[in-house]
C-alpha positions in Angstrom: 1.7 18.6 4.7 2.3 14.7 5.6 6.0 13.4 3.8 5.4 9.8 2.9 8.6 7.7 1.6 8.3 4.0 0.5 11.1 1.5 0.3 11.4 -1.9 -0.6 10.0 -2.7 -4.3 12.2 -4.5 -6.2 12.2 -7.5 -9.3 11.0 -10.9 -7.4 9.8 -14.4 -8.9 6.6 -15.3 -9.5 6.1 -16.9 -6.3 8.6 -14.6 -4.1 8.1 -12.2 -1.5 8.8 -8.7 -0.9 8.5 -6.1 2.3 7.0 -2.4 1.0 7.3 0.0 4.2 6.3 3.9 3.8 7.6 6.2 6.8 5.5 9.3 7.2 6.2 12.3 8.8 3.5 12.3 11.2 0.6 10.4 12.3 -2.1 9.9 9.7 -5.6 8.1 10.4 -5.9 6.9 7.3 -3.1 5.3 5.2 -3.0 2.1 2.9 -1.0 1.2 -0.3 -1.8 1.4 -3.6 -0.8 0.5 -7.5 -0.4 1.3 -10.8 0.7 -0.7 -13.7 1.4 0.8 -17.3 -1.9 1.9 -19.4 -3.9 0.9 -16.2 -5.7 3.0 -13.8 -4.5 3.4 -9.8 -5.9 0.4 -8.0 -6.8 0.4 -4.0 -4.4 -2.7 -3.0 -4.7 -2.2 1.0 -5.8 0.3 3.7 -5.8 0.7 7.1 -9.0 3.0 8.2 -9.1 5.4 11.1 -12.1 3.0 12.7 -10.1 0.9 15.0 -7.5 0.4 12.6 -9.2 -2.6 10.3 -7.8 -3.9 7.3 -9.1 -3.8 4.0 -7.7 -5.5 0.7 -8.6 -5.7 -2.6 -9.8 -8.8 -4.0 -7.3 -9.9 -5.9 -4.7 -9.8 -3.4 -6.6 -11.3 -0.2 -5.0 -14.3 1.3 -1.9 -13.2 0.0 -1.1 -9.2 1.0 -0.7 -8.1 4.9 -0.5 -4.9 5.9 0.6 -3.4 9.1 1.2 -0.1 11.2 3.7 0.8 13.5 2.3 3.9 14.8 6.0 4.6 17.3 7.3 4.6 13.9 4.3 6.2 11.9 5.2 3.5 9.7 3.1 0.7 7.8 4.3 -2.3 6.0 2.8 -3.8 3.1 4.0 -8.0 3.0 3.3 -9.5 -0.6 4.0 -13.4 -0.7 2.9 -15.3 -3.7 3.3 -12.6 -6.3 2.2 -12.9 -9.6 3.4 -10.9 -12.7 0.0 -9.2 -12.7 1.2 -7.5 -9.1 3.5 -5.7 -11.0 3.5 -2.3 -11.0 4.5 1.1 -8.8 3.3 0.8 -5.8 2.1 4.2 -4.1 2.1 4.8 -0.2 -1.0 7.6 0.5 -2.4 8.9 3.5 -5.4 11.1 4.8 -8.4 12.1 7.5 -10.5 10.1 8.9 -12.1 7.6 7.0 -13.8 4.6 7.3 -15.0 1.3 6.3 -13.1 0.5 2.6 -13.3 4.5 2.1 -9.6 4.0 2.5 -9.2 2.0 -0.5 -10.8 5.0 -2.7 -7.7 6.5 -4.0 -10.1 9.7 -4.1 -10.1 10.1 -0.3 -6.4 10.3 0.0 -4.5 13.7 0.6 -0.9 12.8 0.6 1.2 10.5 -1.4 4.5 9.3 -1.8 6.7 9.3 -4.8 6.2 5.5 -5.7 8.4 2.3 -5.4 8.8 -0.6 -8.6 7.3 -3.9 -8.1 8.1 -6.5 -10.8 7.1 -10.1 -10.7 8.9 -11.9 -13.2 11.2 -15.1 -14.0 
C-alpha cells in the first residue's frame, strides 16, 4: 500500500499561481494529479507515465500546468500559473503500475490516492 499526501492548494486570483506537491511513500511508475469540482466528474489534469517519464496534460490546462518528479524525494509537483476559476476544485494526487502513453490520465488505472487538497481561483 503506497501513502500519497498533497500540500499546497489554497484560494489564489484569477491569474495567480500555486505549487501542489504530493510525497509518496515509495516509488511509483505511474503518478499524475487529478481534479474534481462540485456536481462534476474526476478529471485527468496531469500524469507522469512509467515510459521514460513523459508528461501528459489535459487540454484545458496545456501551456499553463507543469508537472515534475523528484524521484530522491518520491515526490512530484504540480505548478499552476494563470488559474482560472474553472481550475477550481480538489485536487487529488494518485499513483499506480506501469502505464503508458496518456493511460496515466485515466483515473481508472490508478491504485492509490491521496486524501485531496482545495484549489480556489477566485477574486
Amino acid at each position: 500500500q503506497v501513502q500519497l499526501v498533497e500540500s499546497g492548494g489554497g484560494l489564489v486570483q484569477p491569474g495567480g499561481s500555486l505549487r501542489l506537491s504530493c510525497t509518496a511513500s515509495a516509488y511509483t511508475y505511474g503518478i499524475g494529479w487529478f481534479r474534481q469540482a462540485p456536481g462534476k466528474e474526476r478529471e485527468g489534469v496531469s500524469c507522469i507515465s512509467s515510459g521514460a517519464g513523459r508528461t501528459y496534460y489535459a487540454d484545458s490546462v496545456k501551456g499553463r500546468y507543469t508537472i515534475s518528479r523528484d524521484n530522491a524525494k518520491n515526490t512530484v509537483y504540480l505548478q499552476m500559473n494563470s488559474l482560472k476559476p474553472e481550475d477550481s476544485g480538489v485536487y487529488y494526487c494518485a499513483a499506480g503500475g506501469r502505464m503508458y502513453g496518456s493511460e496515466c490520465l485515466n483515473r481508472y488505472n490508478m491504485d492509490y490516492w491521496g486524501k485531496g487538497t482545495l484549489v480556489t481561483v477566485s477574486s
